[in-house]
C-alpha positions in Angstrom: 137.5 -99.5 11.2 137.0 -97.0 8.7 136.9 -93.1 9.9 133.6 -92.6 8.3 132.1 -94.9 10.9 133.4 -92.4 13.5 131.4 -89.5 12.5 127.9 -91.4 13.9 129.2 -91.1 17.6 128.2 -87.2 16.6 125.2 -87.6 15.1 124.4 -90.4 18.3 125.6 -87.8 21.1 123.5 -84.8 19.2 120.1 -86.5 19.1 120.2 -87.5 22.1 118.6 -84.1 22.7 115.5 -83.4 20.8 115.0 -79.3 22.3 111.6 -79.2 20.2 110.0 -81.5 22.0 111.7 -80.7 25.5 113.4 -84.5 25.5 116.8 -85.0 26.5 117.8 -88.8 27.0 121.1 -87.9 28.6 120.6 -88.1 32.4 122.7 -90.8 33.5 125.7 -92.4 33.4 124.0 -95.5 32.1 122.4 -93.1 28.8 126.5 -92.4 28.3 127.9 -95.4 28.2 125.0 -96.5 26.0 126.2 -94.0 23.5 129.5 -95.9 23.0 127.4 -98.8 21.3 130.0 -102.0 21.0 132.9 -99.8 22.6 132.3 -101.0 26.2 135.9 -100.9 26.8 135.7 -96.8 26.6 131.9 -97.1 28.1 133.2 -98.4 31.4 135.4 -95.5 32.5 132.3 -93.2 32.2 131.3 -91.6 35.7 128.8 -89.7 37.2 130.7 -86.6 36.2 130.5 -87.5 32.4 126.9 -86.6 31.9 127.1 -82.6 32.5 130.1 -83.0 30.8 129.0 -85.0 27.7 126.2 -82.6 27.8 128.4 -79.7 26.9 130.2 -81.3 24.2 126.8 -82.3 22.9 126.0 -78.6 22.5 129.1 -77.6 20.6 128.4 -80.4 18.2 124.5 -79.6 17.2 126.5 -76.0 16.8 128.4 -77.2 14.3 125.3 -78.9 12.6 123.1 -76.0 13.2 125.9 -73.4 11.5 126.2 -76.5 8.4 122.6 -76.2 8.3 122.8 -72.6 7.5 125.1 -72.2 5.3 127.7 -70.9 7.2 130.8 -73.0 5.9 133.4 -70.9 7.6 131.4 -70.8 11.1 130.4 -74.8 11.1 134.7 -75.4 10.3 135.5 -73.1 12.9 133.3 -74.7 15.8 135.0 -77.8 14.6 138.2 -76.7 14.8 137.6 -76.1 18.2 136.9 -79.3 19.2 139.3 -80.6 17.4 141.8 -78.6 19.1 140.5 -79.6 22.8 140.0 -83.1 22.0 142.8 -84.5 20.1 143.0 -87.8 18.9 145.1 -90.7 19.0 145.1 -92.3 15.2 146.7 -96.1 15.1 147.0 -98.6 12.3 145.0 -101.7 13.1 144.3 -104.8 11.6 144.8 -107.6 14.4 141.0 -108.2 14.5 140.4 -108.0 10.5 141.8 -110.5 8.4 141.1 -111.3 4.8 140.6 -115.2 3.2 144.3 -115.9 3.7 144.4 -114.8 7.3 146.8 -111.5 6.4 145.4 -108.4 8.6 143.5 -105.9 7.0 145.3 -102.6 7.6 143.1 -99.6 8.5 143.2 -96.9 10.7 141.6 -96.7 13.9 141.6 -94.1 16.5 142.9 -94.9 20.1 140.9 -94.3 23.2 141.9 -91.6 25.6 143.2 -92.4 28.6 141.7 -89.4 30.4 138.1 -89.6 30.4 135.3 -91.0 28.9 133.9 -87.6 27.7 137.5 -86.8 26.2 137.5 -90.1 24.5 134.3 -90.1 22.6 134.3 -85.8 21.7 137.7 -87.0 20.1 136.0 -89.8 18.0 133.1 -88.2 17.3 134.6 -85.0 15.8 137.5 -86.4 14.5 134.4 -88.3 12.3 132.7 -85.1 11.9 136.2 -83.7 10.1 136.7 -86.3 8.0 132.7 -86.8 7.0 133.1 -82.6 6.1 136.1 -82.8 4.5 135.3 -85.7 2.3 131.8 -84.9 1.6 131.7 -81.0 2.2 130.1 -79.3 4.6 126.6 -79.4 3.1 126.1 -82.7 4.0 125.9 -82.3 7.5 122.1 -81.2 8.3 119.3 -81.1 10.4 116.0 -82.9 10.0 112.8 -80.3 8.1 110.2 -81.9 10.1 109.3 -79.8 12.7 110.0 -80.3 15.9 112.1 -83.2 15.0 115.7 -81.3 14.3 117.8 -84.3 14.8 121.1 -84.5 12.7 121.8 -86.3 10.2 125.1 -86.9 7.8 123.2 -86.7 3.9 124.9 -89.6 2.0 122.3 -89.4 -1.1 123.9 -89.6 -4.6 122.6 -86.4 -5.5 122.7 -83.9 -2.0 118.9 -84.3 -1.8 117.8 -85.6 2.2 116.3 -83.3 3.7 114.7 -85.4 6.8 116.6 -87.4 9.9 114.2 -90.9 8.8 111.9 -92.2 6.7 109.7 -91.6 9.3 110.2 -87.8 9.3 110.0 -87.7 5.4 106.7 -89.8 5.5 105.4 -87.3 8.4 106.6 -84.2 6.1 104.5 -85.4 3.1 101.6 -86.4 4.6 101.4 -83.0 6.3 102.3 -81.2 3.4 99.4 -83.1 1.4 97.1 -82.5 3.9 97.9 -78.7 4.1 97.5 -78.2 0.0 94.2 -80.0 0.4 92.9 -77.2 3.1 94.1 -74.9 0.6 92.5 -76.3 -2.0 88.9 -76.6 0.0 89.6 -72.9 1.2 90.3 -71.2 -2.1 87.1 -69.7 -3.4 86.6 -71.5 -6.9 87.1 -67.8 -9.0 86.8 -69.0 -12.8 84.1 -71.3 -12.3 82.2 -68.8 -10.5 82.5 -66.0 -13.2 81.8 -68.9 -15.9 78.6 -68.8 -14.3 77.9 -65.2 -13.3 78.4 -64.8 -17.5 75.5 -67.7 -18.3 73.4 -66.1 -15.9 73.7 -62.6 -17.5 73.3 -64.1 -21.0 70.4 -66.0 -20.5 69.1 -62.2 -18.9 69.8 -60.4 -21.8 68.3 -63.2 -23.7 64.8 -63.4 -22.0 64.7 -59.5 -21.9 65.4 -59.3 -25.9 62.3 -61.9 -26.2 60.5 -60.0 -24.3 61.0 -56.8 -26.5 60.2 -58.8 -29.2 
């Protein structure tokens, strides 16, 4: 399993939250173990206990995507640091479940559970991802979605450094709220030039009619 694949337990534990909107999906110990997706091994040591604690971990991570978001390289390394530090993780070599045509494993590496905890397990996964996402991508791919209230996080693997929205169904929302903003705009904005097009026709036509009238 590649570690790249690692870094969406963070973006998964971090949107669980949406603050904007006052929704938080995390408030049971059946919402944690669904965060572990196909781990279920890992899932079923999570406890009652786990869900103030994957709360807190939860935090420190949209930290680290909030500083990204920012700008603040040195702030969003930091924060990341100090998970990193807390949560240690176990790296292995594993291939026993990958093979290729000629049924010779596929070596990769693959990052152990942790015996402690549930919670200890996945913040070790998840920012152990987040590193090695930063480090290969830099930080500003880590970000936060534009549409308001949305703010989820999302890792920007464009060609060109260009996402800006969580979904396609944040970007479509953006535009379409966008368009509809310039066309208010548009229907506000007194029409200036055609108006003193006319005021000059009228003024003309004035002088015009008054000459004739000299005349």
């Amino acid at each position: 399993m590649e570690l790249a694949y690692y870094s969406d337990y963070a973006v998964r534990l971090v949107n669980s939250e949406e603050p904007g909107r006052g929704r938080d999906a995390l408030t049971s110990v059946e919402a944690v173990r669904d965060l572990f997706g196909g781990n279920q091994q890992a899932a079923r040591r999570a406890t009652d206990a786990d869900v103030t604690r994957f709360r807190s971990v939860r935090g420190r991570l949209r930290a680290v995507f909030e500083a990204a978001d920012k700008g603040e390289e040195t702030l969003a390394v930091d924060l990341l640091n100090s998970l990193l530090l807390e949560f240690p993780v176990s790296p292995q070599i594993s291939g026993h479940d990958h093979r290729d045509e000629d049924g010779r494993p596929l070596w990769h590496m693959h990052l152990a559970d942790h015996p402690s905890n549930a919670t200890a397990g996945y913040a070790a996964i998840a920012a152990m991802g987040l590193a090695f996402h930063l480090t290969e991508y830099g930080v500003d791919r880590l970000g936060l979605c534009e549409a308001a209230p949305c703010r989820n996080a999302y890792l920007d693997t464009s060609t060109n450094r260009s996402r800006r929205y969580c979904s396609d169904r944040c970007a479509t929302r953006a535009n379409v709220a966008a368009y509809r903003a310039r066309k208010r705009l548009e229907a506000e904005r007194p029409d200036r030039p055609a108006r003193s097009g006319s005021t000059g026709l009228a003024a003309e036509s004035a002088q015009r009619a008054t000459a004739s009238g000299e005349r």
